[in-house]
ZAPATI-349969 format. One line per field, with one value per residue (C-alpha): residue in one letter; y, x negated, z. Coordinates in steps of 0.001 Angstrom, whole numbers, plus 500000, padded with zeros to 6 digits. Each point is the difference from the previous one (the first is absolute). Example, Ala and Ser with C-alpha at 12.3 -4.5 7.8 and 13.67 -1.06 7.14 Angstrom:
selo <- (a/s) .
y <- (495500/503440) .
x <- (487700/498630) .
z <- (507800/499340) .
! end
This chain:
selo <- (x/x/x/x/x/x/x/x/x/x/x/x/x/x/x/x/x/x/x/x/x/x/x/x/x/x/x/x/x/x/x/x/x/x/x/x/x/x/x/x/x/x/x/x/x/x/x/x/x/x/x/x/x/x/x/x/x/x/x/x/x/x/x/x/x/x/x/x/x/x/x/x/x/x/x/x/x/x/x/x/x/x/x/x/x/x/x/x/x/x/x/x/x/x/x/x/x/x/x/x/x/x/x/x/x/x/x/x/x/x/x/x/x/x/x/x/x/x/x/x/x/x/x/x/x/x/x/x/x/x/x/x/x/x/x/x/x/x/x/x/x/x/x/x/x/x/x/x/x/x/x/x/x/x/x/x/x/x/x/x/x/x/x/x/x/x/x/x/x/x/x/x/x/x/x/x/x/x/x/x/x/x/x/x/x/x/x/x/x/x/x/x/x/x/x/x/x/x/x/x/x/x/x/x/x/x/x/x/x/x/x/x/x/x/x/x/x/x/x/x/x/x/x/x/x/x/x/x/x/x/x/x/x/x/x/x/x/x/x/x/x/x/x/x/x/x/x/x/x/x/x/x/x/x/x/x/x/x/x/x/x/x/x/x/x/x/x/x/x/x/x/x/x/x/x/x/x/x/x/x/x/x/x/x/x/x/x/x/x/x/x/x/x/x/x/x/x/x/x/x/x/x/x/x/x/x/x/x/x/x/x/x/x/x/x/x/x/x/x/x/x/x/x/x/x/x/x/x/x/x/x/x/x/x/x/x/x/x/x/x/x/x/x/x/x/x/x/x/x/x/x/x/x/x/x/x/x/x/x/x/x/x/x/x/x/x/x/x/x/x/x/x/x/x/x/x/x/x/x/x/x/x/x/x/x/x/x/x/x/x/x/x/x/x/x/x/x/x/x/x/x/x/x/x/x/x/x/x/x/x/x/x/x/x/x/x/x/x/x/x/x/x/x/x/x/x/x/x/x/x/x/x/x/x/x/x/x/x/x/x/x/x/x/x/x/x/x/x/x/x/x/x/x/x/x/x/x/x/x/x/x/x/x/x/x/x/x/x/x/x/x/x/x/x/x/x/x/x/x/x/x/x/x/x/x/x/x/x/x/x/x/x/x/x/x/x/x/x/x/x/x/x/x/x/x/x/x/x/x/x/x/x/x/x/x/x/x/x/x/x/x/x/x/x/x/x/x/x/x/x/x/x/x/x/x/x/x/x/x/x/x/x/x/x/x/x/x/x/x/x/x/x/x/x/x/x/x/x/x/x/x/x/x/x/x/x/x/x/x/x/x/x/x/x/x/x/x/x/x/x/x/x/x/x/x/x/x/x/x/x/x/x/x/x/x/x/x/x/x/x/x/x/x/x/x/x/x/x/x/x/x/x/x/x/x/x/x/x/x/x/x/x/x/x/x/x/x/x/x/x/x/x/x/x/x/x/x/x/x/x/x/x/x/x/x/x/x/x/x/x/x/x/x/x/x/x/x) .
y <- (550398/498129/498610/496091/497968/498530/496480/498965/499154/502061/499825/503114/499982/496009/498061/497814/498478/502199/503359/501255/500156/503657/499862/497258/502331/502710/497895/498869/503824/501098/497466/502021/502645/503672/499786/500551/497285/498471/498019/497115/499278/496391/498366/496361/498745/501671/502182/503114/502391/503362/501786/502807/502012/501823/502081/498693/496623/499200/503797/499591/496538/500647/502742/497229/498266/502871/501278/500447/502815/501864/497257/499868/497182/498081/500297/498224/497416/499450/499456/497857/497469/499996/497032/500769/502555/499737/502705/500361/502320/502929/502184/503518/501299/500059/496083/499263/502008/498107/496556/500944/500693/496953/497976/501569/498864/496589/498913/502614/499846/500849/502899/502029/502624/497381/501845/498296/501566/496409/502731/499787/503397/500556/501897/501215/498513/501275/497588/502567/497201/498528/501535/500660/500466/499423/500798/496941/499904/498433/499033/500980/502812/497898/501566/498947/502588/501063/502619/500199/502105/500085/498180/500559/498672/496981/497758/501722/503216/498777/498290/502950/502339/497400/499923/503538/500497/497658/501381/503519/499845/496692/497685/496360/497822/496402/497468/499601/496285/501393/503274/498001/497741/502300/499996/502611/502545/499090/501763/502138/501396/500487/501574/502271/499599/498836/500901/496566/499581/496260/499995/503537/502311/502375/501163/499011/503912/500846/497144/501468/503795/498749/497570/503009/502060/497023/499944/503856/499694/497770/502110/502546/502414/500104/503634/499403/497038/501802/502805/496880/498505/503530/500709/496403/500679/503463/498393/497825/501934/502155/496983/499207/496785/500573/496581/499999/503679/498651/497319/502290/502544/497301/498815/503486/499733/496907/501188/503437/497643/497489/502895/501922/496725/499898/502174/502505/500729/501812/500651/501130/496837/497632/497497/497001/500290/497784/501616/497868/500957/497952/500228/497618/499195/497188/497886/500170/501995/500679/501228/501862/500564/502623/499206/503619/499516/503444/502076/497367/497009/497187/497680/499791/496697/499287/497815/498780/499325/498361/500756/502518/503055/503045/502217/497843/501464/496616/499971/501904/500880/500083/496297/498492/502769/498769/496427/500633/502128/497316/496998/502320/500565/497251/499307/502638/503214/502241/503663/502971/501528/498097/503032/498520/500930/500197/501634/496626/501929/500913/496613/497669/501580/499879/496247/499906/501942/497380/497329/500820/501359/496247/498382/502231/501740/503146/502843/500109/502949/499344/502823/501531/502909/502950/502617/500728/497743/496925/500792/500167/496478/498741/501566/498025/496407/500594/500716/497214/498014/500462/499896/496154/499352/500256/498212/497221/499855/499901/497199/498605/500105/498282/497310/499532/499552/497793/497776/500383/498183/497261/499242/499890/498035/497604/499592/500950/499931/503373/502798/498737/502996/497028/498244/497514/498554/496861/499302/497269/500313/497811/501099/496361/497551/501657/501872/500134/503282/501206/503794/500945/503674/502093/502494/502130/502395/499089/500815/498297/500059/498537/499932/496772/498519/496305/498161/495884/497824/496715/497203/496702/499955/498342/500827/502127/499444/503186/498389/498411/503433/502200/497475/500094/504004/500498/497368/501863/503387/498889/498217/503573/501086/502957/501288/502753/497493/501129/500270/498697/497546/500085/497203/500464/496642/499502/496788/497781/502710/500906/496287/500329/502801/498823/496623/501962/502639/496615/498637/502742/500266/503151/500000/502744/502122/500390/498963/500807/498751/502277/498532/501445/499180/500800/502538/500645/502876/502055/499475/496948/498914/502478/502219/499808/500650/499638/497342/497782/499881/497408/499805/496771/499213/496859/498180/501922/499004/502733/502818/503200/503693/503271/502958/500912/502835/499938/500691/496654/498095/502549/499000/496250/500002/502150/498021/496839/502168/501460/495988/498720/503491/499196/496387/500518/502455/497751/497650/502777/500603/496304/499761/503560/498318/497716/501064/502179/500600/503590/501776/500593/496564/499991/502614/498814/500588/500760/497430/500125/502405/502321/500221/500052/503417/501024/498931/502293/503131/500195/498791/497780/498864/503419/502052/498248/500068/503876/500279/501835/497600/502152/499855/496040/499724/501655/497604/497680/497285/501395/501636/501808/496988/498182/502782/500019/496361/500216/502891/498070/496871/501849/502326/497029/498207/502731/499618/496322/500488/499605/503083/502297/502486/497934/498387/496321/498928/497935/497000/498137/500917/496360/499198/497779/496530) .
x <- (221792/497298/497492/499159/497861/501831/500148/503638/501418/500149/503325/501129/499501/499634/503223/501898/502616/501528/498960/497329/499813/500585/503538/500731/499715/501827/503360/499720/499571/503303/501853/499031/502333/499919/500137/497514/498082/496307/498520/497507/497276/498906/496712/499692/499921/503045/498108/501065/497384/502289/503062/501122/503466/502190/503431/500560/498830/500418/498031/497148/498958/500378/497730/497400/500661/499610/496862/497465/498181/501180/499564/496698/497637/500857/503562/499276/498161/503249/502372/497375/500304/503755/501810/503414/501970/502769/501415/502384/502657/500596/502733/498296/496238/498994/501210/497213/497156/500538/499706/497360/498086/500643/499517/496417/499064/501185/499095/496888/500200/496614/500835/502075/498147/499229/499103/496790/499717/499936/500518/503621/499502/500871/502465/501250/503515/501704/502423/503666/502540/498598/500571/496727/498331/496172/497340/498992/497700/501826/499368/503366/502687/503415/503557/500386/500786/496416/497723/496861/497166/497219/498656/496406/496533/499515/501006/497438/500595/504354/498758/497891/503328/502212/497831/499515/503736/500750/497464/501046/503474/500286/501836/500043/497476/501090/501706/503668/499684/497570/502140/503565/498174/498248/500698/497526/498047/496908/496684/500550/502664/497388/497153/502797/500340/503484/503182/501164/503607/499887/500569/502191/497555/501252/503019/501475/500310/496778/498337/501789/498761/496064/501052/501569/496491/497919/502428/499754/496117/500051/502188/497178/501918/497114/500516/503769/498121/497440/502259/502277/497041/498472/503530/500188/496460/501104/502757/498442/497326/502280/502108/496467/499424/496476/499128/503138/499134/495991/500949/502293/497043/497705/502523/500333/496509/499724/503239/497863/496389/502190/501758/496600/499019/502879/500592/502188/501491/503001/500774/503455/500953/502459/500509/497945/498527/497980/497665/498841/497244/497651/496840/498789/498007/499589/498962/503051/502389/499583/503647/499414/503485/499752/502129/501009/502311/501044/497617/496697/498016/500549/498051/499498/500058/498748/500265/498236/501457/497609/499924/502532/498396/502521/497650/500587/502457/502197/500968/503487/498924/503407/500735/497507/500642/503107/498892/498245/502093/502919/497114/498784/502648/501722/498743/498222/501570/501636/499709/502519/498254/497576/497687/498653/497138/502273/503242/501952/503513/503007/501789/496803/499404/503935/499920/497013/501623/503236/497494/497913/503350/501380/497501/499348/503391/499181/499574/496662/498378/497952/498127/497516/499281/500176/499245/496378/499993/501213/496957/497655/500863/499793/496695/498723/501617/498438/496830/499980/500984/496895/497742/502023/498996/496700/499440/501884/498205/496687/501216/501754/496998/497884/502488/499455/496663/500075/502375/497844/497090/502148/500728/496402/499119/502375/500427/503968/501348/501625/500055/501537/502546/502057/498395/501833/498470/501181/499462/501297/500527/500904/499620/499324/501051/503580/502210/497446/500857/498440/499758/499793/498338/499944/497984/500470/497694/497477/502707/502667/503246/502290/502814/498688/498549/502072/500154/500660/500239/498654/502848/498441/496964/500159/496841/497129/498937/498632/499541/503313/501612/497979/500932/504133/499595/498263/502623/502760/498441/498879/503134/501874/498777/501769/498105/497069/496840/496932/496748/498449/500949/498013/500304/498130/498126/497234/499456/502805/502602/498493/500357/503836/500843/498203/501690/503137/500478/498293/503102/502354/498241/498481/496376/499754/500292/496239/499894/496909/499702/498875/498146/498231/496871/499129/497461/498422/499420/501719/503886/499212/503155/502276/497288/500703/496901/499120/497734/502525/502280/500101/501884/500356/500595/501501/497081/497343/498186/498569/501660/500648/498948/500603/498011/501048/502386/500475/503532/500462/498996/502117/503167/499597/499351/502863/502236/499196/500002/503017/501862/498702/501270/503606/499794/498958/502972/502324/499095/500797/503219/500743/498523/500827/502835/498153/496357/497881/497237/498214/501037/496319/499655/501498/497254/497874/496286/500693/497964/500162/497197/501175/503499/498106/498640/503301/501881/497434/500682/503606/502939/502072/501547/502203/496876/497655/503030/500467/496241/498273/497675/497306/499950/500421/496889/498019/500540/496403/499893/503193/499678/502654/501509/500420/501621/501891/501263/500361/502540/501635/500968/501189/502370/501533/500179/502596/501725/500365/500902/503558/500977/502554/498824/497366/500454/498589/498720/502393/499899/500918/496445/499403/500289/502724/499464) .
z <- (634924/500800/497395/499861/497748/497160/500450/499842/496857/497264/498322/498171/496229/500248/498581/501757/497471/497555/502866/501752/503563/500223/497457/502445/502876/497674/499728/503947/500855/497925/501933/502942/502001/500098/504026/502624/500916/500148/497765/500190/497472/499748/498207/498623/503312/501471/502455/500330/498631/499698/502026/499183/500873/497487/500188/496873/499654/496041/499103/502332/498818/496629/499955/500921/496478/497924/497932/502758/498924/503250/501682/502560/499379/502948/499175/496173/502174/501958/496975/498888/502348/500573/498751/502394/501157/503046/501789/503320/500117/502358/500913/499992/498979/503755/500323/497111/501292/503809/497830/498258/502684/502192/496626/499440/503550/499994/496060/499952/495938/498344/498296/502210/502600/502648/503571/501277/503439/502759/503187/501201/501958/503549/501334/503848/500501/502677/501225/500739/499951/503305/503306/500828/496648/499511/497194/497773/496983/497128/496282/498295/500446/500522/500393/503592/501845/500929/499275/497764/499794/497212/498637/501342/498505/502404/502825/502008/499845/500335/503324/501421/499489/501571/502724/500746/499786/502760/502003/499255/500152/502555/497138/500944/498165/500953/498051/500217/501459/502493/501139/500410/502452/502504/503539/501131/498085/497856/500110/497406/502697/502736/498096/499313/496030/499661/502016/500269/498950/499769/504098/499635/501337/497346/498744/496498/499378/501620/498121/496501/501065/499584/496632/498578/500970/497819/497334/499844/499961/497474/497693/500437/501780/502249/501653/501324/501804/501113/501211/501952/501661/500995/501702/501575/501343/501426/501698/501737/501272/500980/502309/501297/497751/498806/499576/497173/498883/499542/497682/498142/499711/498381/497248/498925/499813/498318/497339/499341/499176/497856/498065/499085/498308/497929/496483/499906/496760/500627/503863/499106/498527/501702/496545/499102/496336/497910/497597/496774/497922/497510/498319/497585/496477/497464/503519/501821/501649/503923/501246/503262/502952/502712/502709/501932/502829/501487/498281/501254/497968/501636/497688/496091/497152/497224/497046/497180/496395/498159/495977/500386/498285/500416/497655/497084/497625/499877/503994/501287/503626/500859/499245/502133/503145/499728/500355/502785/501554/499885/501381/502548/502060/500025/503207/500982/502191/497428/501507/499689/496862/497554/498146/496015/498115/496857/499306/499123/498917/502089/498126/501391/503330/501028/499304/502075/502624/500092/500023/503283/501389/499137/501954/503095/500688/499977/497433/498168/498122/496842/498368/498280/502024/499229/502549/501542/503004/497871/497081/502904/501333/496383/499662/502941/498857/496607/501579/502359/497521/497424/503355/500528/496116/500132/503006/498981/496435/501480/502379/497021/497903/502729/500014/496632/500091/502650/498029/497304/501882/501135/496397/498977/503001/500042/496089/500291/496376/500964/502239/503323/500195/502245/502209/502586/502920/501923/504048/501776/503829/502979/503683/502657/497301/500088/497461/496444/497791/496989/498988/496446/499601/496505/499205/496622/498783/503197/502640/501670/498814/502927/497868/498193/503528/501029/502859/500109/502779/498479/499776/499098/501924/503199/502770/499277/496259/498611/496502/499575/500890/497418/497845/500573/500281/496535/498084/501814/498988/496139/498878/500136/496770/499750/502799/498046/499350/502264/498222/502968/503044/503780/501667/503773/501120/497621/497757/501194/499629/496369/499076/500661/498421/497052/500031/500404/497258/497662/500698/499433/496895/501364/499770/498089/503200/501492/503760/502663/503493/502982/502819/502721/502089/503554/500541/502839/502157/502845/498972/497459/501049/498273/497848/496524/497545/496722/500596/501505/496609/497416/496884/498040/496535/498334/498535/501799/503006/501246/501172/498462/501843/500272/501255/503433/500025/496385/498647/498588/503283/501543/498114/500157/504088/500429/498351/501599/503369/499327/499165/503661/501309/498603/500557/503302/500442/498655/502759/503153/498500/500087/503458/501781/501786/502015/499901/501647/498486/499824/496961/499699/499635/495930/498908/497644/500898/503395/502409/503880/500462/497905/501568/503540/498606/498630/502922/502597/498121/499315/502528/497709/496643/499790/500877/497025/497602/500491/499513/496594/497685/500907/503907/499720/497807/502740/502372/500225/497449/497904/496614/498134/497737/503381/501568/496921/500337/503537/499412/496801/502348/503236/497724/498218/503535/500625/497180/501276/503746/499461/501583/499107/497214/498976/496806/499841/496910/497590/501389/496274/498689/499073/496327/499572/497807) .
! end
């Protein structure tokens, strides 16, 4: 479990009446029944701050009550601050450990293994159920009828295989608005990159033979296509059709390049594994997945559990695998065999099995291998994951010290491990929004980030709308307190918040204002310097600053960038109906000239989104955290485009009064 600082209330040993809090617990807990079920630990407020799952419900909380000698330290923190317990009933084992998991990610309860990672990873979705299928990048694996490959590192790399597969194997790329109202072919047709059933210049079979070619490609059976193309190519040279038989020639070409830059780990493979492996110490725990479909990596993720030590003596490895396990994919693709870095037991590891076969219909392997080729992929998640750990607690450490500054420099009380930052946004006078981003532990976590559309302002009124946002925002108070609020605009906007959390009766929460200056120079309209930021403090006239490139400065200019990114966001998806606007346009940082220069070197939207980080920040006047940002808002554009596969973000991302 995770750890948290102990600053509920402390019941246990403290009497309430004739009983303490824990005998009180003790005579609710016999009540309880010797079924399966999950159960729901509760604080003084209510809020859930534990769930946990149980084939026998009665046993497995009770053994929270006992003498905690055995207990870990974070667990005798939890019993600490419980002052209720419910439970729900289930009708088998597997029943409880699918609650438990959708529980976890809708109450995420302090002290259970909480999965930080904000990328919803892409996968190819190949659309079967329609009559012409197509390739689509999408966020979630549903049970509709389609299929789903990956899922790969980014949105980038998800777009450059989509597009090489159309081009290879002539799939159609347009919308399905777009292809059930063509009279003639499109370009795509002419230039000779698509076959163009929407006007029936193909066959439904024909059409299905070069679908069944990408779907074989992307199952990594890569030499049967090879092989199929090499005979298509023969053919036609052979009926004379050497403008057909050229084309075939250079995707065989192309397939060979694409599959020398791939890694082989078994080329006799035709199953989809995940590997797990972890490394960790008294810092944290990084937990590292290898996704292998058909004997090749397709991409690799990793998480971080903070103050989970798995050398100290205390933790069972077993219980929070498990956890994770049951969080991870609950969403996620959940492959035909699922490899573990610990032998959980032939009892635990059939329940698992049931479980992943419950939720993706199809038989599922958990083990511990074994055998020679399993040890060796083991070996390699291990080792990637203690590379992953020490990356991420040098990054993590530079974090800290960054936060560390911003607490000395702005006189915080505490560290800011939680800092939320406030934008307000209205495009022409029209439709004002608000974006409220968090970041925890210096880095976003998009889990926590809302969306309002402001209510009782009428017109343009920048102050009156902070104003509604942060009462909206600071009258949930069983929302986790920040220990440090942004609010972008400066003086006026400080004053507000200020007034605001006075009258909550909130001042205790420290607030600074972020305002920036012009500066001048060849892209002073967009360039974004250290010089040009200014951070205000209640009371203080002058402003606060930070050395240029500093972590600290860093962390509190992203976070204000990252709220006018979202808010700005928020305001395409309202609009993308009726406007049409560049998509460039909702970058951040990005003025005219530089999208002049970005527009001369590549050909489109699609062609910058499939770019690297690294190629962007070549172009003149771009730099890698632009490239970066540039990348961030065209890959969340198409999440937003409303197409098929793509999945939009939830649109009830407003906090609710």
């Amino acid at each position: 479990m995770d750890g948290a600082d102990d600053d509920d209330s402390k019941n246990d040993g403290k009497p309430l009446g004739r009983y303490t809090q824990t005998e009180l617990l003790k005579e609710r807990v016999r009540e309880f029944p010797q079924t399966p079920g999950v159960y729901l630990m509760k604080n003084t407020q209510e809020k859930i701050i534990y769930v946990g799952k149980a084939k026998n419900l009665r046993a497995r909380v009770r053994s929270y009550l006992t003498d905690g000698k055995d207990h870990t330290a974070k667990t005798r923190l939890l019993v600490r601050n419980i002052l209720k317990i419910d439970y729900i009933l289930t009708g088998t084992e597997v029943e409880a450990f699918l609650l438990e998991a959708s529980l976890i990610k809708k109450h995420r309860p302090r002290y259970n293994i909480r999965l930080k990672d904000d990328k919803a990873y892409p996968y190819i979705r190949v659309s079967m159920a329609d009559k012409f299928p197509r390739l689509y990048l999408a966020r979630k694996v549903k049970k509709d009828g389609a299929l789903y490959f990956g899922p790969y590192t980014s949105g980038a790399a998800v777009w450059g295989t989509i597009r090489f597969i159309n081009r290879t194997f002539l799939i159609r790329d347009c919308k399905d608005a777009f292809f059930s109202s063509r009279k003639r072919p499109c370009m795509t047709h002419q230039i000779g990159r698509c076959t163009a059933p929407c006007v029936g210049y193909v066959s439904v079979e024909d059409y299905q033979y070069d679908i069944k070619a990408a779907v074989t490609f992307l199952r990594g059976r890569d030499k049967a296509v090879v092989r199929e193309l090499t005979k298509k190519m023969k053919l036609a040279a052979a009926e004379e059709r050497f403008e057909n038989a050229a084309k075939l020639r250079d995707s065989i070409e192309a397939l060979k390049k694409i599959l020398e830059r791939q890694a082989v780990v078994n080329d006799t493979s035709e199953i989809d594994q995940d590997v797990i492996g972890y490394h960790g110490s008294e810092a944290g725990t990084l937990i590292y997945s290898m996704h292998i479909r058909s004997g090749r990596v397709i991409g690799d993720r990793t998480h971080f559990l903070s103050l989970l030590d798995p050398s100290a003596p205390e933790e069972d490895v077993r219980e929070w695998l498990v956890s994770f396990i049951n969080q991870y994919y609950e969403d996620n693709f959940i492959p035909d065999e699922l490899l573990l870095p610990v032998d959980l037991g032939n009892d635990l590891m059939r329940l698992l099995e049931a479980v992943l076969k419950e939720r993706s219909g199809h038989e599922v392997r958990v083990r511990f291998p074994t055998d020679a080729s399993g040890h060796q992929l083991l070996d390699m998640a291990n080792n990637n994951a203690k590379s992953h750990f020490a990356e991420y607690v040098n990054k993590s450490e530079a974090k800290k010290r960054g936060l560390e500054e911003i607490q000395e420099r702005l006189k915080l009380p505490a560290l800011p491990t939680r800092i939320e930052c406030y934008d307000i946004s209205t495009f022409q006078g029209e439709e004002t929004v608000a974006s409220q981003v968090v970041f925890e532990d210096g880095t976003p976590n998009k889990d926590q980030y809302r969306r309002y559309r402001i209510r009782t302002v009428e017109g343009t009124n920048d102050f009156a709308s902070m104003r509604e946002v942060l009462l909206r925002r600071f009258q949930h108070r069983e929302y986790e307190d920040p220990q440090l609020v942004v609010v972008d605009g400066g003086k006026g906007q400080l004053g507000i918040a200020v007034e605001v959390l006075k009258e909550l009766g909130r001042s205790d929460i420290p607030v600074v204002g972020l305002a920036k200056s012009r500066a001048q120079g060849e892209f002073s309209d967009s360039e974004i310097s250290a010089t040009e930021e200014r951070f205000f403090l209640p009371g203080r006239s002058n402003p606060v600053t930070f050395k240029p490139g500093s972590e600290a400065f860093q962390i509190l200019v992203g976070i204000r960038d990252e709220a006018h990114r979202f808010a700005i966001t928020y305001h395409r998806k309202l609009r993308e109906a009726t406007s049409l606007e560049s998509e460039l346009d909702f970058v951040v940082g990005l003025g005219e000239k530089r999208k002049r220069q970005l527009l001369s070197k590549y050909n489109g939207i699609e062609e910058i989104r499939a770019a690297s980080v690294e190629e962007l920040a070549k172009v003149p006047g771009f730099n890698r955290v632009l490239a970066e940002r540039v990348l961030l808002q065209l890959n969340e554009d198409s999440q937003l485009s409303g197409e098929e596969g793509a999945q939009p973000e939830d649109e009830n991302q407003a906090v609710d009064d």
